[in-house]
Structures are given as C-alpha cells and as structure tokens.
N, C-alpha and C positions, 0 to 999 in steps of 0.2 A: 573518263568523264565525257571527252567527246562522241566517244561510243556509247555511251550511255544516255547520250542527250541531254546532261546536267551540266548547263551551258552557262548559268549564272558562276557555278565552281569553277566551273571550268577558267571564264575569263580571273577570277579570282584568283588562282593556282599559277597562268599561263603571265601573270605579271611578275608573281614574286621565281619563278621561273625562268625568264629571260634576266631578271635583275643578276638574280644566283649562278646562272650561265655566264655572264660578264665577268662577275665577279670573280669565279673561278678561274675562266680562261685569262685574266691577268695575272694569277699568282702562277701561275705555270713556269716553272722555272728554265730559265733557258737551256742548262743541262739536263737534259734529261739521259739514263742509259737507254742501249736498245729496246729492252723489255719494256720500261716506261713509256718510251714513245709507241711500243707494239699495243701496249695495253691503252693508253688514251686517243691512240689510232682508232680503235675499238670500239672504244667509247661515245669519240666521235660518230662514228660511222652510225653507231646504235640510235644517235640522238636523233641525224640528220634524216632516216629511215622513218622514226616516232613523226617526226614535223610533218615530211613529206604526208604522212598519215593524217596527223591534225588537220593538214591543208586542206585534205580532201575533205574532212567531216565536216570544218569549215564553209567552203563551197555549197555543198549538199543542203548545209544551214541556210546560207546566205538565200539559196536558190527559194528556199520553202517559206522564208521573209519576207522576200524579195513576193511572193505568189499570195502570200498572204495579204503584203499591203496592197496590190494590185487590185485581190478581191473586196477591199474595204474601199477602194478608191472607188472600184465599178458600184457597191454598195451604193456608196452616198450617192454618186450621181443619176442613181436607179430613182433613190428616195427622195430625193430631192426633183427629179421627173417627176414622178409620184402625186408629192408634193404639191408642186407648180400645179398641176391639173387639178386635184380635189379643190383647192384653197381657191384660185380662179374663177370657178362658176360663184362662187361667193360675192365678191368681191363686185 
C-alpha cells in the first residue's frame, strides 16, 4: 500500500498491524526449539526489513506534505498580497 501510495489504507492496516505484532510477540512461548527460534528469527528479520521500507515510503510522503503545505502557505500569502493591493485603492 505504501508503494502504491494508498496511504488512507495504509494507516488503516498499519494500526491493526502494530496491535497484532504486540499481541503476537507476547504469546511467544518462552521455550522455544532451535528450529522455532531459527524460523521466528526469520521472521523477524523479514518484518524489520518491511518497516525499514515503510519508513522510507513514509519520509518520501511526509517530504511531498511537507512541500505541499509550504505551497498553500506561499499561496495564501500571494493572495492575500494580491488581495491587500486590489481592495486598497478602493477603500
């Protein structure tokens, strides 16, 4: 979804996902055999790889928000110059 830019889902998913990763890693039993711990070693690893990912797609979002409200800020203060001047000689 974060590759996809479908960011509404995304945060939708990325809650009941952190809940469900909690949840998980408490039932983890504290015996585990080798194999188990090789295979949720694994697991782990795959998850933390995935985040590292999200993080970036994240950032990239954040950045293009971030540029976007900037250009709504310069906006108004354009329009608003603008503004000021036509309405003035009025006045």
């Amino acid at each position: 979804m974060a590759r996809q830019g479908q960011w509404d889902d995304f945060v939708t998913l990325a809650q009941e996902y952190i809940v469900n990763l909690g949840a998980m890693l408490e039932q983890v039993p504290d015996t585990l055999s080798a194999d188990e711990k090789a295979q949720l070693s694994a697991l782990l690893t795959t998850l933390q790889s995935n985040e590292v990912e999200i993080s970036r797609a994240l950032e990239a979002r954040l950045d293009v928000l971030k540029k976007g409200i900037s250009s709504l800020h310069n906006g108004k203060k354009c329009s608003q110059a603008y503004n000021s001047q036509v309405i003035s000689p009025f006045q």
